[in-house]
N, C-alpha and C positions, 0 to 999 in steps of 0.2 A: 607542383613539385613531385607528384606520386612516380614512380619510376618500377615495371614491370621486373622479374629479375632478369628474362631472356633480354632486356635491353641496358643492363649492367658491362660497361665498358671492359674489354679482356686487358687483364696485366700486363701478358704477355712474357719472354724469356730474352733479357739481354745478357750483351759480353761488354766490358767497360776494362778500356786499352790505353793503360797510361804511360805514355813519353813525356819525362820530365824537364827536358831542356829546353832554354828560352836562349834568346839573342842576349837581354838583358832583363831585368827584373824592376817589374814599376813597381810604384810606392806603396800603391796601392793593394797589390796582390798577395794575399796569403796561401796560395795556393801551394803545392809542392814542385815547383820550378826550379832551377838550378843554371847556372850556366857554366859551360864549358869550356874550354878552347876547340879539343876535339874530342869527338866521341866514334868508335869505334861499333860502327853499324853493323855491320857482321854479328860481330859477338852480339850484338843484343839482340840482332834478330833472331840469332840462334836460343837467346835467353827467352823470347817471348814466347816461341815456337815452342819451348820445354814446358814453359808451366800454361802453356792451353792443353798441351797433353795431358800433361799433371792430373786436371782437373777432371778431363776425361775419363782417366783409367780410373780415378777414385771415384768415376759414377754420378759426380755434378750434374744434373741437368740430364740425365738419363732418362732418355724419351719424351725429349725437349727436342724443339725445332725454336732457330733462333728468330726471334722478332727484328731485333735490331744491333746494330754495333755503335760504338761510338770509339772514338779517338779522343781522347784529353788530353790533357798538358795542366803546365807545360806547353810546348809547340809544335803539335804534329806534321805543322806542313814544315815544320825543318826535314822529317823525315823524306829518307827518297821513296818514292811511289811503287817502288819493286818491293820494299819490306811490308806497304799495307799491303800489296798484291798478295803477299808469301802468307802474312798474318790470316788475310779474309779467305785464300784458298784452305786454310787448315781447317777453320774453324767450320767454315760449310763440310768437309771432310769426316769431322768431327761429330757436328750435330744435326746438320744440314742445315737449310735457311728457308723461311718462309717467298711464297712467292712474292710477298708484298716488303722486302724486307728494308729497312732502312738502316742507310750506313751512313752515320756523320763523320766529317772531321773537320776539327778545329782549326784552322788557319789565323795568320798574321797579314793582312793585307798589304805585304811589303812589293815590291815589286817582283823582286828573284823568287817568294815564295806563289804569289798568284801566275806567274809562267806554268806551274808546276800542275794547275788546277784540272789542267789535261789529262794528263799523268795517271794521277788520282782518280777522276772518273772512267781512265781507262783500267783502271787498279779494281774498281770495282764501287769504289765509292760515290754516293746519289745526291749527298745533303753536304751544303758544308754550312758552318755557322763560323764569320768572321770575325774577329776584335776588332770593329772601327775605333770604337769609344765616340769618338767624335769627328765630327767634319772643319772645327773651327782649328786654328792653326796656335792658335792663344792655348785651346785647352788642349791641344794633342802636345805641348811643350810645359802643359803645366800636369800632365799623366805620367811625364816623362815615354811616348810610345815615339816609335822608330819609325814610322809611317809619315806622310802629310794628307793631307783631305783627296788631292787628285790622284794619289797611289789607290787611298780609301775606294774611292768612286771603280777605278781602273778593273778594283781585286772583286769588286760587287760585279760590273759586267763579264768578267770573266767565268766567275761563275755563274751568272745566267747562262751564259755561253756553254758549260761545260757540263752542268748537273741539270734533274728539274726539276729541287729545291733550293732553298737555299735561306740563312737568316744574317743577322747581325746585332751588333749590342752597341749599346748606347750607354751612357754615366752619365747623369746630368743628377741634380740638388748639390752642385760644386759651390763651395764659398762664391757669396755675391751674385749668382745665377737670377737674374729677375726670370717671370713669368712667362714676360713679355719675348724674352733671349729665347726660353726653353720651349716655347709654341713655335718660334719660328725655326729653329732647329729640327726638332719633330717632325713638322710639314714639311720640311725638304728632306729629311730622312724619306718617308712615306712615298715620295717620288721615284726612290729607289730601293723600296723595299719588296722583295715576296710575298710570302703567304706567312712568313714571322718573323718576328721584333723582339730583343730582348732586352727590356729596358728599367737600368740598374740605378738605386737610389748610391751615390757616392758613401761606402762606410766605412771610418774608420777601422781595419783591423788591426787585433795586438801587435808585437813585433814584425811593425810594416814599416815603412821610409815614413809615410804619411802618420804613421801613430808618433815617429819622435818627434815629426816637427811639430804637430799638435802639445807631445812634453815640452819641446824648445820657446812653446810658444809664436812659434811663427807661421801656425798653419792654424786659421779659425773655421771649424764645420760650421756649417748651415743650422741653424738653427731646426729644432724638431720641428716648431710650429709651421716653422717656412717650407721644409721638406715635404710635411701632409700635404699642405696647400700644392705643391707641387706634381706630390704622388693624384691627388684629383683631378688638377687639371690634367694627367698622362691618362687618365681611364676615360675622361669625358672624349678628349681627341683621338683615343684609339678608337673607342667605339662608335664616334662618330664615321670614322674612315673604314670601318670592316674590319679589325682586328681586336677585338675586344678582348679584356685579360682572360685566359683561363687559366693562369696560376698567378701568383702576386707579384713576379716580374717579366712573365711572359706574356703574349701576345697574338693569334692567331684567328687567320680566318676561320670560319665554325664550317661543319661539316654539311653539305646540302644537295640536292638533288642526286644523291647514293654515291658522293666524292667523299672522299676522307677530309677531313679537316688540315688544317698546316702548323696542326700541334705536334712538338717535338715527341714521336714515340717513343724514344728511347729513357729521355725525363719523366714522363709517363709510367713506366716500367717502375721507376723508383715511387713517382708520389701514391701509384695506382697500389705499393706492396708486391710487386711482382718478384719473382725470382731473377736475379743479375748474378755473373759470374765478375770480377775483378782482376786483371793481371797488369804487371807491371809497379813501380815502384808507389808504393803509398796507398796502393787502388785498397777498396771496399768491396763486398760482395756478402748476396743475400743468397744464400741456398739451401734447399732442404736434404735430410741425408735419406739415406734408406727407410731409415723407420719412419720418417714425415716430421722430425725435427727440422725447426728451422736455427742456420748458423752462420754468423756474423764473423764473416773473413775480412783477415786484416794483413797487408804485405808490407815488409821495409820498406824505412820512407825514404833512407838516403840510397841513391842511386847506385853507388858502387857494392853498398852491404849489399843490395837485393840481389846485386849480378852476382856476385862472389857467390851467394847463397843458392841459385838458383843452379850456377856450374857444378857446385858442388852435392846438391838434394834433389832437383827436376822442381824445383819452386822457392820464394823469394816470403814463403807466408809465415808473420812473426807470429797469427794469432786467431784461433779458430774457435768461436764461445757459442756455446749453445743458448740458446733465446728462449725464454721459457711466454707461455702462451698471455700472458698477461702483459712483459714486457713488449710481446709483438703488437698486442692490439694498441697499446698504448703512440709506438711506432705509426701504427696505420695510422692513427688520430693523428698525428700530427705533422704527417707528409701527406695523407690525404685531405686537410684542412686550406691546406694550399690552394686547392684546386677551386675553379669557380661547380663545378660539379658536387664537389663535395666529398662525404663521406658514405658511402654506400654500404646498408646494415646486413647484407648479403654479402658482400666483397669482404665487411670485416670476419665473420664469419665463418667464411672458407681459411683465411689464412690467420685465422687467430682464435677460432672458437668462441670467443665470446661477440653480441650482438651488443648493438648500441646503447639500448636500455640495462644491460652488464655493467659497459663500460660510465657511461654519465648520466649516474640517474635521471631524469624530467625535471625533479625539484631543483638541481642546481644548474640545468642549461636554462631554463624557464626564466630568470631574471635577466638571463642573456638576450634571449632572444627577446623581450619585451625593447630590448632596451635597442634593439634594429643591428644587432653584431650576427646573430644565429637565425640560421631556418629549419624548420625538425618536422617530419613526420613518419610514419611508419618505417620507409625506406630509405629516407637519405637526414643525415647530417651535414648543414650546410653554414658554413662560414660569408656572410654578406659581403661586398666590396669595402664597406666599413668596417666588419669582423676584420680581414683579410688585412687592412691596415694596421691593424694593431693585436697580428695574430700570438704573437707573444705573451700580451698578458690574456689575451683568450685563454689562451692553453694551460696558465696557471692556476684558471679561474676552473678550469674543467677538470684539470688531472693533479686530483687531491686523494 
């Protein structure tokens, strides 16, 4: 596990661009999605366009070249492919872009929106990650999703066709999901997957369609025990086929003969501690100010406050708090525990001042790692594929 510092993985410098409108809103989704009748693209795009400036002239990410973009949702491929054009010509404008730079956007694999996939990579965009959910026609009506499995399959070749990345996401530990279902599921995803997979344990969130029926009684989750059993057999068959996890629902080919790997950089950016800039409604953003404070930006969530606020001030941001060097390490610990990688005592370092042995003493990961959860030595703090299952009370167990 020893790990050089020169060979410590770069953060990198992303922008994270949120369009909030969906078709319709699954049950499952807590996300900040909204649906509309119509929305008024001009204005917004003129809206986005203000507060990438914004963030500009106040010096964000000055003398930062960007790593990566991503498009959230919400549903970005509702967008037309002329506003990410406008968006990604500013922002290179702005900061400039790496030669290697990665641009996702999120898509719905509808049919009207994968038409568009053209569009989009002539927009400038290279990666797209799709919402399949699933292939089965049973679970894409019990997701409540707008798509069916041959749209699904449709919106994947397309993007081959048009990017050259690309991923997709999966739900599976659904009420009653045998084993047996979710292996054979998996192996035919695999047949039309990339270089990544993003593949999500079913969780009940708060105030979701899926949490009341759960209150009503008429929706029963999966049992935990059944869910692990699950989440192991998804590790044993990724890594059997060349994608093995590096973060706890992610999945990618590892990096080899001097190729980059088909880990998402832009996620990366976040678990790695990096600097991200946020625009658009509800977004988050990590940045450092002048002096090397780091500051946890927060914009409205609800879509029309943020426009209104944005027309009116050149940004939509309800909330700018400065992070003090102990809350950040704490931060790194627990988005870099994600990572099959780990937590790197150099990486914490640089962006939090305190080293690993600061943050958890020996004495109390030492029980951990006996027990086959943690790996530790000089350089890296590391979460096992077992840690990683149950990194929530990990983390209670470490950050006392």
């Amino acid at each position: 596990m020893p790990v050089s510092p020169d060979s410590i993985p770069p953060r990198g410098f992303g922008l994270y661009v949120h369009w909030p409108f969906c078709v319709s809103k699954c049950p499952y989704c807590d996300f900040n999605s909204h649906v509309r009748e119509r929305v008024d693209e001009a204005r917004w795009r003129d809206a986005l366009l203000a507060e990438l400036n914004h963030y500009a002239e106040a010096g964000y990410g000055q003398g930062e070249t960007l790593t990566s973009i991503f498009f959230g949702g919400g549903t970005p491929s509702l967008m037309a492919p002329e506003t990410t054009a406008a968006i990604l010509r500013r922002a290179e404008s702005l900061w400039g872009f790496a030669g290697d730079i990665e641009i996702t956007l999120e898509a719905n694999p509808n049919s009207a929106e994968a038409a568009k996939f053209a569009g989009f990579a002539a927009a400038g965009v290279n990666r797209f990650s799709i919402g399949v959910q699933s292939f089965d026609a049973g679970v894409l009506k019990f997701l409540s999703r707008a798509h069916d499995a041959d749209e699904a399959r449709k919106a994947i070749k397309a993007a081959r066709a048009a990017v050259p990345r690309y991923s997709f996401d999966l739900i599976y530990a659904r009420p009653e999901q045998t084993a047996a279902a979710w292996r054979d599921e998996l192996r035919a995803a695999l047949d039309l997957a990339g270089d990544h997979l993003s593949l999500y344990t079913l969780t009940i969130e708060p105030n979701t369609g899926f949490a009341g029926a759960v209150a009503r009684g008429t929706l029963q989750p999966m049992p935990a025990d059944d869910q692990a059993a699950l989440y192991d057999l998804t590790q044993e068959i990724m890594a059997e086929a060349g994608l093995p996890a590096y973060e706890i629902s992610n999945h990618a080919k590892p990096a080899s003969g001097g190729k980059l790997g088909g880990e998402s950089r832009h996620n990366l950016v976040y678990w790695r501690s990096g600097a991200y800039l946020g625009i658009g409604p509800g977004a988050h953003g990590r940045v450092r100010d002048a002096a090397g404070t780091w500051l946890a930006t927060q914009t409205r969530r609800k879509p029309e406050i943020w426009l209104e606020q944005v027309e009116a001030q050149g940004h939509g941001r309800e909330a700018m708090t400065a992070i003090d060097n102990r809350e950040r390490a704490e931060e790194a610990l627990m988005m870099g525990l994600r990572l099959a990688e780990g937590v790197h005592d150099a990486n914490l370092r640089v962006v939090s001042g305190f080293g690993l042995d600061d943050l958890v003493p020996r004495q109390r990961s030492a029980p951990l790692e006996q027990a086959g959860l943690l790996k530790r030595d000089e350089a890296r703090l590391v979460a096992t594929i077992e840690g990683r299952a149950v990194l929530d009370g990990l983390l209670a167990r470490l950050l006392v």
